[in-house]
C-alpha positions in Angstrom: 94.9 50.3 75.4 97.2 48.4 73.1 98.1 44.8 73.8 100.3 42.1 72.3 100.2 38.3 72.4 102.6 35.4 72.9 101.6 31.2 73.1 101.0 31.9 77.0 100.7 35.7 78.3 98.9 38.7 76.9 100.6 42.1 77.4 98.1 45.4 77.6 100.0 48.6 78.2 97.7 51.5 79.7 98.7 54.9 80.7 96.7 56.1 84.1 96.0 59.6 84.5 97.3 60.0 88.5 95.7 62.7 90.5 98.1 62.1 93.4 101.2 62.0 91.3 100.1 64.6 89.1 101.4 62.7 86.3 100.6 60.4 83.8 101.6 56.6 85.1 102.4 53.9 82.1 101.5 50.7 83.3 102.3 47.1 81.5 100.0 44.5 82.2 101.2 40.6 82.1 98.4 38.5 82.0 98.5 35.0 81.7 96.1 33.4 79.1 94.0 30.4 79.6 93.0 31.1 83.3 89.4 30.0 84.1 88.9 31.1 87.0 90.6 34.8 87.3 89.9 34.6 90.9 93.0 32.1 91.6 95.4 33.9 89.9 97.9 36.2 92.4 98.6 39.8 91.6 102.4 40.9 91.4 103.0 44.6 91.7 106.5 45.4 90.1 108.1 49.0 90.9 110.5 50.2 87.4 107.8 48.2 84.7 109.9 50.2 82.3 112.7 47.5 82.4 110.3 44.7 82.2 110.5 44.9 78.4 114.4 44.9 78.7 114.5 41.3 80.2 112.2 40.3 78.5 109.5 39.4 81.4 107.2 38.5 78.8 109.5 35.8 77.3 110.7 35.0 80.8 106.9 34.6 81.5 106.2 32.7 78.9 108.7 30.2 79.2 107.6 29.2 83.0 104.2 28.9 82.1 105.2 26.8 78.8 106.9 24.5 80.9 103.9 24.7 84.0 106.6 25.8 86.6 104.2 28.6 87.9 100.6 29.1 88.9 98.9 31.8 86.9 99.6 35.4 88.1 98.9 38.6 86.9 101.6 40.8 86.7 101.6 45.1 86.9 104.8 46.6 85.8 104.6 49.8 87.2 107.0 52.7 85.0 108.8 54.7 87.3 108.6 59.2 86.6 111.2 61.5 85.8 111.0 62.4 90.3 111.6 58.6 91.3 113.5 59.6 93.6 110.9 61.2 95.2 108.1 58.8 94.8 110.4 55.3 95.7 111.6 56.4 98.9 110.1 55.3 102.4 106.4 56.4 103.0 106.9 57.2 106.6 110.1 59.4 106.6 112.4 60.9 104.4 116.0 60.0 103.7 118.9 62.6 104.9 118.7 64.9 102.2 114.8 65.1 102.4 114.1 62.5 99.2 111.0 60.7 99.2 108.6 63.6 99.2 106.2 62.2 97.0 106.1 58.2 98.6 103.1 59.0 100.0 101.3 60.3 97.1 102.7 56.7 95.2 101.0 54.9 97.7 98.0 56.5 97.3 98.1 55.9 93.8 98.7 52.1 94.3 96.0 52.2 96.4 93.3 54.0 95.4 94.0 54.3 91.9 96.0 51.6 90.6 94.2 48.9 92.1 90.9 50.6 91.3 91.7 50.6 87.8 92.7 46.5 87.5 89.6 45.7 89.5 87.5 47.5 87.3 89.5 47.2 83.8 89.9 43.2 84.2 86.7 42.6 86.3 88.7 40.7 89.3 87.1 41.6 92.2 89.8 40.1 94.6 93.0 38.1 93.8 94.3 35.0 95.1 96.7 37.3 96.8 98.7 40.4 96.0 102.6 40.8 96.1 105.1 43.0 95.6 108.5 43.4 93.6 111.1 46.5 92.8 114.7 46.6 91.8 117.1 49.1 93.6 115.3 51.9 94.5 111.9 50.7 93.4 112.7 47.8 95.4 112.9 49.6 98.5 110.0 51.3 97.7 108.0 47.4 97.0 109.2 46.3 100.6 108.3 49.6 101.9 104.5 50.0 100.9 104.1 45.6 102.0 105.5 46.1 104.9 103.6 48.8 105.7 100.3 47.4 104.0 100.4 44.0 105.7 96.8 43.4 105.4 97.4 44.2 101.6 100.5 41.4 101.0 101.6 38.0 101.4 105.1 38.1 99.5 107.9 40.8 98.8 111.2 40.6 95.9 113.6 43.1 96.6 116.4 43.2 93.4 119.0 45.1 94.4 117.1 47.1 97.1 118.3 50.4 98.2 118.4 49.4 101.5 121.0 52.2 102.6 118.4 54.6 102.5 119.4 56.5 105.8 118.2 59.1 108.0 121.9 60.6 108.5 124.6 61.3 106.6 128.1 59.7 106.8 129.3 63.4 108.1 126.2 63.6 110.1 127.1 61.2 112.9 125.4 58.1 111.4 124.9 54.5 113.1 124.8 51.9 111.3 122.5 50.0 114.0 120.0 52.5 114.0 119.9 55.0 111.4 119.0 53.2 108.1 115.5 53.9 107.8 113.8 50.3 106.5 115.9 48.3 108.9 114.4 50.3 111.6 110.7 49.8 110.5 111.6 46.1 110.1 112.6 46.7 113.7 109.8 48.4 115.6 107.1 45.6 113.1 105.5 42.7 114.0 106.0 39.4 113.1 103.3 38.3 110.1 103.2 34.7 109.4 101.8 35.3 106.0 104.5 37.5 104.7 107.5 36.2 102.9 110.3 38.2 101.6 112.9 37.1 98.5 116.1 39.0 98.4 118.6 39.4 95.5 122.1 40.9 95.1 124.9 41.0 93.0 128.5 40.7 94.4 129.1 43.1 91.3 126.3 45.7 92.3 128.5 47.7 93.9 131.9 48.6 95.2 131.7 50.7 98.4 132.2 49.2 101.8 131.6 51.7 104.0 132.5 49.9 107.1 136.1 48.2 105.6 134.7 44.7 106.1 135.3 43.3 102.9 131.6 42.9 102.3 129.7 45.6 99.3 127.1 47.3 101.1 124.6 46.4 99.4 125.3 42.7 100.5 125.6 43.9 104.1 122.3 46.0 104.3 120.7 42.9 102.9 122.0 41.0 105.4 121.1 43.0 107.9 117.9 43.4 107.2 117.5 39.6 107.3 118.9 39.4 110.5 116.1 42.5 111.9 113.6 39.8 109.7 114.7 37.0 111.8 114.5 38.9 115.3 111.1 39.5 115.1 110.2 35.9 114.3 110.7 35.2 110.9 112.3 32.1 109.7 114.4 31.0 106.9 111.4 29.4 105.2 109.8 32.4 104.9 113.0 34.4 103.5 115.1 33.6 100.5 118.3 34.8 99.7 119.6 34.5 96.4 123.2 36.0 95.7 124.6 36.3 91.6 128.4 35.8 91.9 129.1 37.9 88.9 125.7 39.8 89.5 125.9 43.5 88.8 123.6 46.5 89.4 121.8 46.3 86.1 118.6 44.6 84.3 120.2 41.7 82.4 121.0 40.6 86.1 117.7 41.3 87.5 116.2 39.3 84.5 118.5 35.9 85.8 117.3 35.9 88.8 113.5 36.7 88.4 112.5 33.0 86.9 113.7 31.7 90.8 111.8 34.7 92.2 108.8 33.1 90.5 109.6 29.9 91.0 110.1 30.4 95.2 106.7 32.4 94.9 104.2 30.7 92.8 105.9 27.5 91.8 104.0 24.2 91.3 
């Protein structure tokens, strides 16, 4: 296990040999120094680790905790494999053209292997509390396995999140009211007053506008999701919004907006 250092965070990158994925699984571990009681720190899960170093969260990191913005937490950036769009899809079902075979399997790696490994590596038996974060695809994927896990997570960031993923094609006689496959979860769930959910897009992430209302989908299905949030009983204190005027579909984005995705979640 290698590790570097800044002033406030200590970054160990480990590689985990996954049975369930079948595939060796890079992980980068953000831990935040001076913490004397590892007990009250949170955990944050974070779906695509492999951009983390692109930001860089580490600097990003360091910079919060310089200033004491943030509580301590200990952050997992998870780096996607060459079938991601296999293992990011929706646990439950699989998208129109049969993608997500392998979302299972990544939650079993989460679960029984991932979490395994930091309990045992790091010697934190439990955490404040654990989170959840992903950008596009690997954010669906973060809302996916809390949502699902709600015993598991108190807070979900969604960058970007592929929240089109469908069960029909366009040609296939889809609805946009009942076919996209998170939304309908979101649906069919409970309300959990512990769970909060932070939401980020770009109105630069995209282009297409599928239902000519002047609106990028991804803005829409964001939207949209909110409002399936809010019919169940959540409230807009436990959701944030945050929308980038000139936000695009990319990292150096995803890196403005994380500091207030920390801030909402584990600010002082």
């Amino acid at each position: 296990m290698a590790e570097e250092k800044s002033l406030s965070v200590l970054v160990e990158n480990a590689s985990i040999d996954s049975i369930y994925l079948e595939r060796e699984v890079k992980v980068d571990f953000y831990l935040p120094t001076n913490v004397a009681k590892p007990a009250e720190m949170s955990l944050l899960l974070i779906n695509d680790g492999q951009d983390l170093p692109k930001m860089p969260f580490e600097e990003i990191l360091d910079d919060l905790y310089s200033e004491d913005l943030i509580a301590p937490v200990f952050c997992a950036g998870i780096y996607c494999g060459p079938d991601r769009k296999n293992e990011y899809g929706t646990a439950n079902q699989l998208d129109y053209m049969g993608r997500g075979t392998k979302a299972k399997d990544y939650n079993k790696f989460i679960f029984s292997e991932l979490l395994p490994f930091i309990r045992k590596t790091y010697l934190v038996p439990a955490f404040k509390e654990k989170s959840y974060a992903g950008f596009s695809l690997g954010g669906l994927s973060a809302l996916d396995i809390a949502w699902n896990h709600p015993q598991e997570f108190t807070k979900v960031g969604v960058f970007s999140g592929s929240l089109w993923w469908r069960s029909k094609g366009y040609d296939e006689g889809y609805n946009d009211e009942t076919d996209k496959i998170m939304h309908e979860q979101i649906r069919k769930g409970k309300h959990y007053p512990w769970m909060k959910f932070f939401f980020q897009c770009g109105a630069a992430d995209e282009s297409e506008d599928r239902n000519k209302n002047g609106i990028i989908d991804s803005i829409d299905d964001t939207m949209d999701l909110i409002k399936a949030l809010k019919a169940i009983g959540y409230t807009d204190d436990e959701i944030k919004y945050l929308e980038i005027k000139d936000g695009k579909h990319d990292v150096p984005t995803w890196a403005r907006a994380f500091p207030d995705f920390l801030k909402w979640g584990w600010g002082k």
